[in-house]
C-alpha distance (Angstrom), angle and dihedral (degrees) to the residues before:
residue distance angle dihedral
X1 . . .
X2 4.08 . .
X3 3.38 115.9 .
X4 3.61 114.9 -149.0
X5 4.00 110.1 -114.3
X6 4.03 91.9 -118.9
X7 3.62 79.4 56.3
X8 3.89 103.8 57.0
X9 4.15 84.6 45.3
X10 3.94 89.9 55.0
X11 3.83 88.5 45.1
X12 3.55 89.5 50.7
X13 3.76 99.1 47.5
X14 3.91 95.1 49.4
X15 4.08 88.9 44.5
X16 3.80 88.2 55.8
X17 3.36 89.9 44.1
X18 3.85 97.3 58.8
X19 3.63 87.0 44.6
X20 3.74 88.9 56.4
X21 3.74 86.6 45.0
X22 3.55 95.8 53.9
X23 3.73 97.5 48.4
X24 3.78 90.6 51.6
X25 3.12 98.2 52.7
X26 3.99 89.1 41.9
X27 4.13 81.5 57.0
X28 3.59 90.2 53.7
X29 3.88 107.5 108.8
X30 4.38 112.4 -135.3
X31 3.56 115.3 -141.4
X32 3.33 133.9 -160.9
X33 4.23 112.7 -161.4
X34 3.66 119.0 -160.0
X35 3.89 105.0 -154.9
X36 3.60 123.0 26.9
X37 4.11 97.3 -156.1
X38 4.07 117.6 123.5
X39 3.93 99.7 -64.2
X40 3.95 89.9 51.5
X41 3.87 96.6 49.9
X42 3.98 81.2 39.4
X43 3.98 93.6 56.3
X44 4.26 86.2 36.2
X45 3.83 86.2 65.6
X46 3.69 97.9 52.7
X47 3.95 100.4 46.5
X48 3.88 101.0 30.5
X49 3.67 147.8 44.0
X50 3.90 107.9 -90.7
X51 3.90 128.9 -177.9
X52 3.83 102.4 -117.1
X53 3.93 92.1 -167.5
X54 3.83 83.8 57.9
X55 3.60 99.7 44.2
X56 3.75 85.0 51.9
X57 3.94 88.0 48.4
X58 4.17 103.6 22.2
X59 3.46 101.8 -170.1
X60 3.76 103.0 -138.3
X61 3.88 121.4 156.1
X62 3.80 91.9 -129.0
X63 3.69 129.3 108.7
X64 3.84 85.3 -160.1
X65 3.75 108.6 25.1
X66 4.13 112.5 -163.0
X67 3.52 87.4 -122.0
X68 3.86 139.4 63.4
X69 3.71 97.5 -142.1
X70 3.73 87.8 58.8
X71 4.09 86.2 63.6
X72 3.96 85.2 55.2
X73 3.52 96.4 -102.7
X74 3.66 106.6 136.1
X75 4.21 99.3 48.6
X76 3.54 87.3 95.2
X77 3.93 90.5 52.9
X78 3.98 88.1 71.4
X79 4.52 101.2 12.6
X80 3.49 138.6 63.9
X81 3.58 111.5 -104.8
X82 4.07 92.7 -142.2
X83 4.19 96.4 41.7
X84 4.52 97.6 26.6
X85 3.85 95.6 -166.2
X86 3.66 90.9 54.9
X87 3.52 114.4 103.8
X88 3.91 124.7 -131.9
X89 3.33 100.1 165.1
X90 4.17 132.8 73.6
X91 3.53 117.3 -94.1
X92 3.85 123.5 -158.4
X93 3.73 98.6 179.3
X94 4.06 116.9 -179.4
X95 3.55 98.1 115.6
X96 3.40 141.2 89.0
X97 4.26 120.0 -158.5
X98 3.51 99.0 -140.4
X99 3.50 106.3 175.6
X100 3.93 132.2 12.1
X101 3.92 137.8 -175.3
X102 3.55 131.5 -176.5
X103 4.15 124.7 164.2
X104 3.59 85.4 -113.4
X105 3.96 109.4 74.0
X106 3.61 96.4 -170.6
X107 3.84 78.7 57.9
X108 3.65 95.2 50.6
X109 3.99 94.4 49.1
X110 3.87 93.5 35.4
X111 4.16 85.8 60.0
X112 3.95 99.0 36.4
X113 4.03 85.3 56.6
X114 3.95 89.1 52.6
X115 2.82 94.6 47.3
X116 4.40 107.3 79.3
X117 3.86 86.4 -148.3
X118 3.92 87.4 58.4
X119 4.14 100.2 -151.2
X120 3.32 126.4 -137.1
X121 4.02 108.0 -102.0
X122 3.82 114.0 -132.5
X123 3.96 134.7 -144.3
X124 3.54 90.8 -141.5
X125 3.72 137.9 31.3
X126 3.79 82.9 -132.4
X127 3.40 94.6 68.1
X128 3.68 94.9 55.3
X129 4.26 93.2 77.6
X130 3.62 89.1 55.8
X131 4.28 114.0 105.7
X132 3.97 88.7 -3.5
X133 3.72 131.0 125.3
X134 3.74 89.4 -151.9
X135 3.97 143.6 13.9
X136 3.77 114.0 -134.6
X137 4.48 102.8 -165.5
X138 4.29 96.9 -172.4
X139 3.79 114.8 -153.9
X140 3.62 113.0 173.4
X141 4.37 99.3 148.7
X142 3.62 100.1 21.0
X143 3.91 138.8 99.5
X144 4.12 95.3 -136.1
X145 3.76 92.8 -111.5
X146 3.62 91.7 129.6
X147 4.10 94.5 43.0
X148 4.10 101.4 99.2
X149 3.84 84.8 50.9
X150 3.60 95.8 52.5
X151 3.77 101.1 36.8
X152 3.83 98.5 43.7
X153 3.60 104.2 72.7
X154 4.07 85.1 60.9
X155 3.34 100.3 38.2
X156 4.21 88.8 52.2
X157 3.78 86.4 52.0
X158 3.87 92.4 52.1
X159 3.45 98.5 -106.5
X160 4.16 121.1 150.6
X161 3.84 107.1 -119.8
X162 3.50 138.8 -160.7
X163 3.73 112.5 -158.1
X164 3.88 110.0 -173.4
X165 3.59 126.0 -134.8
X166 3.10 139.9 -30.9
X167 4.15 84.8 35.3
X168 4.09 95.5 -147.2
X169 4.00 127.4 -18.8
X170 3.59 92.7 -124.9
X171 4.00 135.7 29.5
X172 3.84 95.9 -115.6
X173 4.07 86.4 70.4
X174 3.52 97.3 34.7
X175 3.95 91.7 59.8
X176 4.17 89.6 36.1
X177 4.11 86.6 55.4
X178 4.20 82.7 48.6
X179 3.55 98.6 47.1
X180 4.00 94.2 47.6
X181 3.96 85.9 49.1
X182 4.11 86.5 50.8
X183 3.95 95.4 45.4
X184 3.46 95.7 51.1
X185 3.17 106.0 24.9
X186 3.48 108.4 -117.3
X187 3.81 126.3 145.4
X188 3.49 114.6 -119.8
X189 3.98 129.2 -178.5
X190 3.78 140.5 162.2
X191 3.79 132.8 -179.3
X192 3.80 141.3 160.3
X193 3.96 118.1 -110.8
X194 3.98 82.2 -121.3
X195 3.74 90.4 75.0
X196 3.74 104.8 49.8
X197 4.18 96.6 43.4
X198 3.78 106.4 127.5
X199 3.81 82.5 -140.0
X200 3.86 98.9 57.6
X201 4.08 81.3 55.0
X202 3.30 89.1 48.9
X203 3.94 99.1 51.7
X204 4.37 89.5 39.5
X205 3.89 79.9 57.5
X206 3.32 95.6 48.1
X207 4.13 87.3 56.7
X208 3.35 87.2 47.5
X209 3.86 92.5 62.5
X210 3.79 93.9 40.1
X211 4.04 89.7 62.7
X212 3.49 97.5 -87.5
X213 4.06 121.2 -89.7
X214 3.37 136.7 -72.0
X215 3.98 88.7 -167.6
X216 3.52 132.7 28.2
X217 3.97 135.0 -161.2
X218 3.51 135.5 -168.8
X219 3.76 131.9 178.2
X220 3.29 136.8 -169.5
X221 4.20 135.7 53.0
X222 3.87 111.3 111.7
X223 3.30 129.9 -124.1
X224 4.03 103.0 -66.4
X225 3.63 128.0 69.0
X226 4.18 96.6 -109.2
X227 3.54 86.6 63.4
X228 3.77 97.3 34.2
X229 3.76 101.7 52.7
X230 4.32 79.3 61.7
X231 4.30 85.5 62.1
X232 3.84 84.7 47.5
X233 3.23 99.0 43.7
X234 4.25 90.1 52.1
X235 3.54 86.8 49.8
X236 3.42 103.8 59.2
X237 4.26 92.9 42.6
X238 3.51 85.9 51.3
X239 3.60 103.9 51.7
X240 4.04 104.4 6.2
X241 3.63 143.5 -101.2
X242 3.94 129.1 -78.1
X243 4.09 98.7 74.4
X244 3.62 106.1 174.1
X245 3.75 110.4 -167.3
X246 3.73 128.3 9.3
X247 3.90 132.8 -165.3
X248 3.57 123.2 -131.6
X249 4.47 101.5 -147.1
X250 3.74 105.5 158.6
X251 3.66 135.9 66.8
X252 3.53 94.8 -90.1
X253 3.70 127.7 41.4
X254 4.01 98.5 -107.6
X255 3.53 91.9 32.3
X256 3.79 98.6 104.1
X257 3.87 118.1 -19.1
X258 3.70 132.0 -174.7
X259 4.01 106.2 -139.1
X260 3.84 114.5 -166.5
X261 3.71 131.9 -175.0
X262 3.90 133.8 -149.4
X263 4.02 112.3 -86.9
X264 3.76 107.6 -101.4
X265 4.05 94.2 32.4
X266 3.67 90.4 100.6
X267 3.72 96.0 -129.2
X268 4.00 111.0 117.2
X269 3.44 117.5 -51.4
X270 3.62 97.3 -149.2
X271 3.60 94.3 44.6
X272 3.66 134.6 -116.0
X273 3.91 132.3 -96.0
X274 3.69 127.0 -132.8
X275 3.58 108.9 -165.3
X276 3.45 107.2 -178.9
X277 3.68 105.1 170.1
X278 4.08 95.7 48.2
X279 4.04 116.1 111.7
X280 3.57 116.4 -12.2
X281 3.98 131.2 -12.3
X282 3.76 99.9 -156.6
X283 3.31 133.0 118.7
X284 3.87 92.0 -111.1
X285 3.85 92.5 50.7
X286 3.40 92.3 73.0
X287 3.87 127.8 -175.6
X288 3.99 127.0 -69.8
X289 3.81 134.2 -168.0
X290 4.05 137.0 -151.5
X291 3.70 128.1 178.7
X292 3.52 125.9 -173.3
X293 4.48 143.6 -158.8
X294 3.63 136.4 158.2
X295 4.23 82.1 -72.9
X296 3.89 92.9 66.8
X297 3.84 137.1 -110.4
X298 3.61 136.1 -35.4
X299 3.57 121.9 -165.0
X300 3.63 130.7 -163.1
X301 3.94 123.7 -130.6
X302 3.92 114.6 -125.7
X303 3.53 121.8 -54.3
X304 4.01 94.4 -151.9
X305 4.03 152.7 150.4
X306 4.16 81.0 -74.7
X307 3.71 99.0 74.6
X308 4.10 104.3 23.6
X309 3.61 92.1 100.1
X310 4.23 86.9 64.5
X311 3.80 94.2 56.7
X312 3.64 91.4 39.9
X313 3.62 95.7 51.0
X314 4.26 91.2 51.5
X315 4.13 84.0 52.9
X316 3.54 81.9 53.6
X317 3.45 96.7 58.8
X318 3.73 97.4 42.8
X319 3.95 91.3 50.5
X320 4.13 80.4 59.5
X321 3.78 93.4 47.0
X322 3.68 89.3 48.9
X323 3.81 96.1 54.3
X324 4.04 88.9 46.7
X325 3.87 96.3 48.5
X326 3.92 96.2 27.7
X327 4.17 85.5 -138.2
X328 3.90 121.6 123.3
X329 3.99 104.3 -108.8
X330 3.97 86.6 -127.8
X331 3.31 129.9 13.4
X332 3.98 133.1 -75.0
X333 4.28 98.0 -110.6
X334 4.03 87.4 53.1
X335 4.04 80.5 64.6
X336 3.78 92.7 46.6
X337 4.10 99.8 35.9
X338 4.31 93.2 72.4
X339 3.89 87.8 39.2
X340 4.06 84.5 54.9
X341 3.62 97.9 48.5
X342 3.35 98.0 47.8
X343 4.18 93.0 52.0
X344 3.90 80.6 50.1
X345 3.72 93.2 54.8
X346 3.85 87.9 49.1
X347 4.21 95.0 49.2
X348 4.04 88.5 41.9
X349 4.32 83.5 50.3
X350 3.84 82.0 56.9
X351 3.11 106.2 38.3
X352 3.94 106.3 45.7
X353 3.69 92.7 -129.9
X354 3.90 150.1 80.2
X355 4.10 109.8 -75.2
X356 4.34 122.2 -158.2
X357 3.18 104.9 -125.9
X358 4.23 88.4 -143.9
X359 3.76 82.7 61.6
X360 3.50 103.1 57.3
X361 3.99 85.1 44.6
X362 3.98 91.1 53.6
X363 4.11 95.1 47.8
X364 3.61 89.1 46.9
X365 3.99 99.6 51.2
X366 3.50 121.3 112.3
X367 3.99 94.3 10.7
């Protein structure tokens, strides 16, 4: 048989274009997300196709779901409110969320059927690592007790993993989750939304022009640790890593905290306050910065529910460049350092007194 000429080009074009399917959707990255609360439904819309109508309208089977999104309260996070499938938020797309598990089941389903992909809904979180090219363990509400469980099945098998914020309650777990990720060679990362907002860089470049600071404050967290670690977090983008003692002042140990640095480091030399508890702990309060020298103040506008999406999306993107190059986007000790402060805070709380942060690391190694 002759084929017509206008024939072998059409034949062509829609061979290359399988081909180009194919590798596409060979590029695409599978996830599997462990959790399906707020901050995994919140990550979901950023790296995968999501109905909007039913994230408006989730249709879980509960009168009261475990979970706010599941009441429809996160659409406007990502939609317009006066046209609901049109997107207001960055997308970064490239992923597909392949399998998901959370303790709740209505949970589980009422995500998967969000979610246009529709993924498969485990029986156990330890089936989520298995045929994935990265773990995705959501924690939007709770204190990260539970993270070294659900992260090391995946991180034994090899897997990259993303463990949200905080990274562990305690040190032991943070350097457990570490030490799986260096044995089998598994990247592993973690980081609040705080720390990658292109307006927190914007406002620690700001200081940076002014002459730096010789005092720091930051406001804004709550008074748990999920909301907490985000305070931390601002702090130490703000005015850099390396704090060496900290002060527990308030009635609880996160509550407001005086964070110092070695002379010479370049961080404040005065300090910076953490005042967790002051003004509002919702999520629409939001977080704010100052920073002070001899030239006066500069304060920072709200760091709020408005521009999360933007420091979400960049961790995102470095959750994709991890899987490609198989390297941690920062490394390991930025994990450990918030994890460190915080268990300082809690000893100085006890204690009545100033606590070295170097300390607490050194009586905690090796446990």
């Amino acid at each position: 048989m002759k084929l017509h000429p206008g024939s072998l080009i059409a034949c062509c074009v829609l061979v290359g274009t399988a081909l180009l399917g194919d590798d596409a959707a060979a590029s695409r990255i599978k996830v599997g997300l462990i959790r399906a609360d707020s901050h995994g439904i919140y990550y979901a819309a950023l790296m995968d196709d999501i109905d909007p109508l039913l994230l408006l309208k989730p249709p879980t089977t509960q009168t009261r779901p475990p979970y706010s999104w599941m009441r429809g309260r996160y659409h406007r996070l990502f939609y317009s409110q006066s046209n609901p499938t049109q997107r207001t938020a960055p997308f970064v797309g490239g992923c597909d969320i392949v399998k998901v598990w959370d303790e709740s089941e209505d949970a589980a389903r009422t995500f998967a059927q969000v979610l246009r992909g529709e993924p498969r809904v485990c029986a156990s979180f330890e089936e989520v690592s298995n045929g994935v090219d990265l773990v995705l363990v959501a924690d939007c509400n709770y204190d990260g007790s539970d993270h070294l469980k659900l992260a090391a099945p995946g991180l034994k098998k090899g897997v990259p993993t993303f463990v949200d914020k905080p990274f562990a309650f305690d040190l032991k777990d943070a350097r457990a989750m570490v030490d799986l990720a260096r044995a089998s060679g598994a990247p592993l990362y973690s980081r609040s939304i705080l720390s990658e907002l292109p307006q927190v860089e914007r406002f620690r470049q700001r200081i940076a022009e002014n002459g730096n600071a010789d005092f720091g404050f930051v406001r804004g967290g709550g008074p748990t640790f999920d909301g907490q670690i985000h305070g931390l977090a601002l702090a130490l983008a703000l005015f850099g890593g390396g704090v060496n003692r900290v002060d527990s002042m308030g009635d609880t140990p996160l509550a407001h905290v005086l964070l110092s640095w070695k002379p010479g480091s370049g961080s404040p030399t005065n300090g910076v306050v953490l005042s967790c508890m002051s003004g509002g702990t919702g999520p629409e309060s939001g977080f704010y910065a100052a920073a002070f020298n001899a030239r006066g103040g500069l304060f920072s506008d709200g760091f709020d529910s408005r521009v999360y999406p933007e420091g979400a999306a960049r961790i995102v993107e470095q959750m994709k460049q991890m899987v490609r190059t198989r390297k941690p986007p920062v490394p390991y000790e930025q994990l450990i350092e918030p994890i460190a402060i915080a268990a300082a805070a809690r000893l100085s709380h006890q204690q009545g007194k100033p606590v070295s942060v170097s300390d607490v690391m050194a009586a905690t190694a090796g446990r």
